[in-house]
C-alpha positions in Angstrom: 105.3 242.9 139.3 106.8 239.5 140.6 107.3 238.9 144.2 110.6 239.2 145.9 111.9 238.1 149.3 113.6 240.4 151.6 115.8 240.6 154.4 116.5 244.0 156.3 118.5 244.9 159.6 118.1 248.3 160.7 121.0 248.7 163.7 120.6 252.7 165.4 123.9 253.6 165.9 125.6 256.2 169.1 122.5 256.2 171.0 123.3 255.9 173.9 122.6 252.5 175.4 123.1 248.8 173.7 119.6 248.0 174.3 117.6 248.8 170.5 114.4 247.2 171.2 112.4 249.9 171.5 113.8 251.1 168.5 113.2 247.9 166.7 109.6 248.2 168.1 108.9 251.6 166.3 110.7 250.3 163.0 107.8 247.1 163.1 104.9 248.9 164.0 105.9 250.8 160.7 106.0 248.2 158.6 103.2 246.9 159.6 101.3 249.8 158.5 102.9 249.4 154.9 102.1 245.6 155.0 98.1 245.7 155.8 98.1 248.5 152.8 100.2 246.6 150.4 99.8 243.2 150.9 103.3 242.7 152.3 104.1 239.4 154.7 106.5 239.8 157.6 108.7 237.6 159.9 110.6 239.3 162.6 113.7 237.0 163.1 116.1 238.0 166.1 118.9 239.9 163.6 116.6 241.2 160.9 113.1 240.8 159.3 112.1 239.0 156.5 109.9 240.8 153.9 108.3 239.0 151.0 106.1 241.2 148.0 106.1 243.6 145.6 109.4 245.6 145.0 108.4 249.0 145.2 106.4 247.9 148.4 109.2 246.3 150.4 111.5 249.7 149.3 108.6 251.7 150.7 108.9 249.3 153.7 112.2 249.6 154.4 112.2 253.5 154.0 109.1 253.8 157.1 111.4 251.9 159.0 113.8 254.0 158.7 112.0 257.1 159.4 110.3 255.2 162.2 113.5 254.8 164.3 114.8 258.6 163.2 111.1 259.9 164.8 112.0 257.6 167.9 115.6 259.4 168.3 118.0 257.6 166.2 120.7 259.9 164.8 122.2 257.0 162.4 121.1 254.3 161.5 122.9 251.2 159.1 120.9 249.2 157.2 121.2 246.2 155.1 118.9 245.1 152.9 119.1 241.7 151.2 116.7 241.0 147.9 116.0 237.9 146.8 114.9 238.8 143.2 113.6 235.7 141.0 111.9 235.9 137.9 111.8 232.2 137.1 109.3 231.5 139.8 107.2 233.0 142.5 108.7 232.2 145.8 107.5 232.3 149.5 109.2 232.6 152.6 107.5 229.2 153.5 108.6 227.6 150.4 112.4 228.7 150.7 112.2 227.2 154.0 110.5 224.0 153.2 113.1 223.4 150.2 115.6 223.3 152.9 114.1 221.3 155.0 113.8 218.7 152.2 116.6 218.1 151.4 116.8 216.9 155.3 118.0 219.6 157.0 116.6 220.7 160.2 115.1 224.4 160.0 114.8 225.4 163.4 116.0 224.0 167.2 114.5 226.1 170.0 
């Protein structure tokens, strides 16, 4: 099965207090778990995570993370889930990136 490249934000909604970290936290340490077993790779961004492997893997991902912040407390969450889905050629989170940054653009200012 080809590799795909995923974005997911998983907000937790009426809980309470603005602050989701800890949430956040629990929803990570999830996929984590799913990554070391199915070869996933993982960059936590400040608005989402990037997800790039398998298919059925990164739905399996997504779903832990969601049952993550529900054991944690969440009583709702929304989620969106962006899939990068080529079948032309295998893709990387790096390479995306680097095609960017290519073509002269600068990729990141901290």
């Amino acid at each position: 099965m080809p590799k795909v490249i995923a974005e997911v934000s998983i907000v937790p909604i009426g809980t309470g207090d603005t602050g989701v970290s800890a949430f956040v936290a629990e929803a990570i340490k999830a996929l984590e778990k799913v990554a070391e077993s199915n070869g996933l790779r993982y960059h936590v961004c400040a608005m989402g995570t990037a997800i790039e492997g398998e298919l059925d893997s990164v739905w399996q991902a997504v779903k832990e993370m969601q049952e993550a912040m529900f054991a944690a407390g969440a009583k709702r969450l929304l989620t969106t889930l962006r899939i990068d889905d080529r079948r032309d050629k295998e893709e990387t989170l790096e390479r995306k990136r680097q095609a960017v940054a290519e073509k002269g653009a600068k990729i990141e200012r901290m």
